[in-house]
Backbone as CSV, one residue per row, in Angstrom:
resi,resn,N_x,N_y,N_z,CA_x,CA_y,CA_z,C_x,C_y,C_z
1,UNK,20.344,10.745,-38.313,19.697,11.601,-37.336,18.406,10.970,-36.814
2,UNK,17.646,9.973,-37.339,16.693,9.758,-37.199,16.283,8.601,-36.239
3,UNK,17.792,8.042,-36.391,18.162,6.721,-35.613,18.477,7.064,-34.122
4,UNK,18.643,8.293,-34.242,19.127,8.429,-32.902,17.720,9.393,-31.928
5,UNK,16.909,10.211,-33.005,15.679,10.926,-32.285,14.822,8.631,-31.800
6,UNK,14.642,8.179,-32.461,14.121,6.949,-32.452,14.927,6.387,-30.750
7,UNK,15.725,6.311,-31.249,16.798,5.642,-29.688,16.628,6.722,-28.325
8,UNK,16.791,7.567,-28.431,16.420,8.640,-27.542,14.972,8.798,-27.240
9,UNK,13.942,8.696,-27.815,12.484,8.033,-27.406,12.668,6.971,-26.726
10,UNK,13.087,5.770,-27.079,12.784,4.273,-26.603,13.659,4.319,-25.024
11,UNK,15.142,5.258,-24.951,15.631,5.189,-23.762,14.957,5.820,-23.008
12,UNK,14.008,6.756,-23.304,13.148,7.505,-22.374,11.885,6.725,-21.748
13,UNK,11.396,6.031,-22.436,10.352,5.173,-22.677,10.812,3.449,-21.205
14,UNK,11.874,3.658,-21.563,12.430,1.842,-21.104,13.040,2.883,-19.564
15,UNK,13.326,4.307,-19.504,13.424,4.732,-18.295,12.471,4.947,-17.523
16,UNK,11.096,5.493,-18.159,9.999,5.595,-17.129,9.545,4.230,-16.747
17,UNK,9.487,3.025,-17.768,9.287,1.992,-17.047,10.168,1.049,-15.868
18,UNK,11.424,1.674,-15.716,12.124,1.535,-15.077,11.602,2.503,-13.494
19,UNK,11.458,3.387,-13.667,11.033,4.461,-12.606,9.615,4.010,-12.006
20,UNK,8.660,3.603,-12.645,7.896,3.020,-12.354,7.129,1.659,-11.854
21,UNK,7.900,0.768,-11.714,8.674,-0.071,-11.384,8.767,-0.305,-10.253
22,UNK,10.387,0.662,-9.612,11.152,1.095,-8.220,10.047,1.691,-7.667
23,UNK,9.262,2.489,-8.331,7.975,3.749,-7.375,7.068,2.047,-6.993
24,UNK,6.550,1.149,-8.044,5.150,0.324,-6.992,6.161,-0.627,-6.080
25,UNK,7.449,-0.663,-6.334,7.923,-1.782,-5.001,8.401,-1.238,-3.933
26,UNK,8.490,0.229,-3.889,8.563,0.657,-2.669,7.939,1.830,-2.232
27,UNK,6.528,1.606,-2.811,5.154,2.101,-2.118,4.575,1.468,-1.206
28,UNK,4.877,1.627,0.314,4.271,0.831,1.152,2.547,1.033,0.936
29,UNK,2.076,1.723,0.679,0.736,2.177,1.031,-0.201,0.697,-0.645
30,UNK,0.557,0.716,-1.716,0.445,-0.389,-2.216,-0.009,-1.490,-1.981
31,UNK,0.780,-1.910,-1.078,0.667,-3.292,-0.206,0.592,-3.570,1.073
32,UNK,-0.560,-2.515,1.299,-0.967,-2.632,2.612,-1.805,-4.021,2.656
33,UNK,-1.497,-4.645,3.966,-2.478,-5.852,4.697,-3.540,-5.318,5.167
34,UNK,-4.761,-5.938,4.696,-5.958,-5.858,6.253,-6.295,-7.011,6.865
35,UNK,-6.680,-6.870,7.771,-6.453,-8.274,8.624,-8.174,-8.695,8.408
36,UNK,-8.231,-9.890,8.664,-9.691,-10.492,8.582,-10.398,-10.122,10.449
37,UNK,-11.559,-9.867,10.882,-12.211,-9.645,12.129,-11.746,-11.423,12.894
38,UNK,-11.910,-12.086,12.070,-11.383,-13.237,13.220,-9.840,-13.549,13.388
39,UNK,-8.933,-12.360,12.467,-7.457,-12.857,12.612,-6.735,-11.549,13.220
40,UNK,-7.434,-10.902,14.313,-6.952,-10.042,15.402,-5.879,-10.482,16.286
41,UNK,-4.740,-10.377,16.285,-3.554,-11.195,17.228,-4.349,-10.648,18.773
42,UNK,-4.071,-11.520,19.804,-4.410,-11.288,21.153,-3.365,-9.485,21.006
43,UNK,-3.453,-8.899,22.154,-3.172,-8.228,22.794,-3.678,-6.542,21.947
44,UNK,-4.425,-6.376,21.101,-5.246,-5.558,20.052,-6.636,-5.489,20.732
45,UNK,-6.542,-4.082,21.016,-7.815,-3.591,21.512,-8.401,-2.544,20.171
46,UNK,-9.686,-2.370,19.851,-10.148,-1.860,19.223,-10.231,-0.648,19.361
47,UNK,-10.032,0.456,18.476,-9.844,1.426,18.820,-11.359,2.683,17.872
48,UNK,-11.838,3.662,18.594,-13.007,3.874,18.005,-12.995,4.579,16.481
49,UNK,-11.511,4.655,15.536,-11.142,4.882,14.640,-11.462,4.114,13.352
50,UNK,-12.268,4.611,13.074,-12.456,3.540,11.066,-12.381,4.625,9.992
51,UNK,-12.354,3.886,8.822,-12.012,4.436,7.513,-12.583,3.970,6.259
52,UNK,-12.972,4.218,5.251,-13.496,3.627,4.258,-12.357,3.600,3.159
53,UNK,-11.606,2.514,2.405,-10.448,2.199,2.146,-11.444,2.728,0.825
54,UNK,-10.635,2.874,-0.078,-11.086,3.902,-1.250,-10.950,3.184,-2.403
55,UNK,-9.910,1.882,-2.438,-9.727,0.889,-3.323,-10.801,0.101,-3.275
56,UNK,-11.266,-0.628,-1.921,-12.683,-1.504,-1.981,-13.378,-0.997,-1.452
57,UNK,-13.486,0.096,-0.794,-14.870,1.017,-0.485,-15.217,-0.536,1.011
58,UNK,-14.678,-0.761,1.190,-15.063,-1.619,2.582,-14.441,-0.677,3.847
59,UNK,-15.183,-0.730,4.945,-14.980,0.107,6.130,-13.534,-0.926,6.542
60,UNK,-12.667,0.146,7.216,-11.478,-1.158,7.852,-11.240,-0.087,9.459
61,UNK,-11.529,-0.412,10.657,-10.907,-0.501,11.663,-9.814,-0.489,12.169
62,UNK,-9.221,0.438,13.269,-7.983,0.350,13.762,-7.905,-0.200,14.990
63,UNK,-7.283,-1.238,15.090,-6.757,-1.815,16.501,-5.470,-1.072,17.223
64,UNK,-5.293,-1.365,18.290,-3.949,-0.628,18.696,-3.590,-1.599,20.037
65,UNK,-2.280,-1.823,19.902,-1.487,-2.686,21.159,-1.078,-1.843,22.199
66,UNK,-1.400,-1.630,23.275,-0.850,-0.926,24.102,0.980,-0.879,24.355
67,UNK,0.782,-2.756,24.390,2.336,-2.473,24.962,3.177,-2.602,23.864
68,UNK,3.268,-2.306,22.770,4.039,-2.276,21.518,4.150,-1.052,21.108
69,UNK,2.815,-0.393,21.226,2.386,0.595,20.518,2.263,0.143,19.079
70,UNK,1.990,-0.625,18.509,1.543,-0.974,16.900,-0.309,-1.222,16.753
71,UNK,-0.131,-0.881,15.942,-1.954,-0.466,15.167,-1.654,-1.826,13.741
72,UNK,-2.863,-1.934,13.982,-3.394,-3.020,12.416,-4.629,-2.469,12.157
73,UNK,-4.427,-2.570,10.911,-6.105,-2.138,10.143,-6.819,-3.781,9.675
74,UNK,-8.269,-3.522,10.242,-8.609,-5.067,10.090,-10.162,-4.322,9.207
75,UNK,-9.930,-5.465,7.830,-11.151,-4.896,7.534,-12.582,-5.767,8.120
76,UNK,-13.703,-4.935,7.740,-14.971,-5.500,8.254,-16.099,-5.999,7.330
């Protein structure tokens, strides 16, 4: 009986690390990019939107492409 309360822990154990795992590789917000102020692609206009990123407490900026419609966060 004891072998099996023991095995039934460890499969629980080797499942959350399994679950946890799948959750950081497909957390986009994880592995977000910020772009450097001199590595702005042309066609990114600045937009009067900023944020203080909460991981490095550095202010980061939103650019926005008109003709794409895509935004980059560039930090400062």
């Amino acid at each position: 009986m004891m072998k099996f309360v023991i095995g039934y822990f460890i499969i629980q154990i080797v499942l959350l690390i399994v679950i946890l795992l799948i959750t950081n590789k497909t957390d986009k917000k994880s592995h977000r990019k910020y772009y450097r102020p001199n590595e702005v692609p042309e066609g990114y206009v600045k937009t009067s939107e900023s944020f203080i990123d909460t991981k490095t407490k550095n202010v980061i900026v939103v650019y926005y492409n008109k003709t794409t419609g895509k935004r980059i966060y560039v930090e400062q």
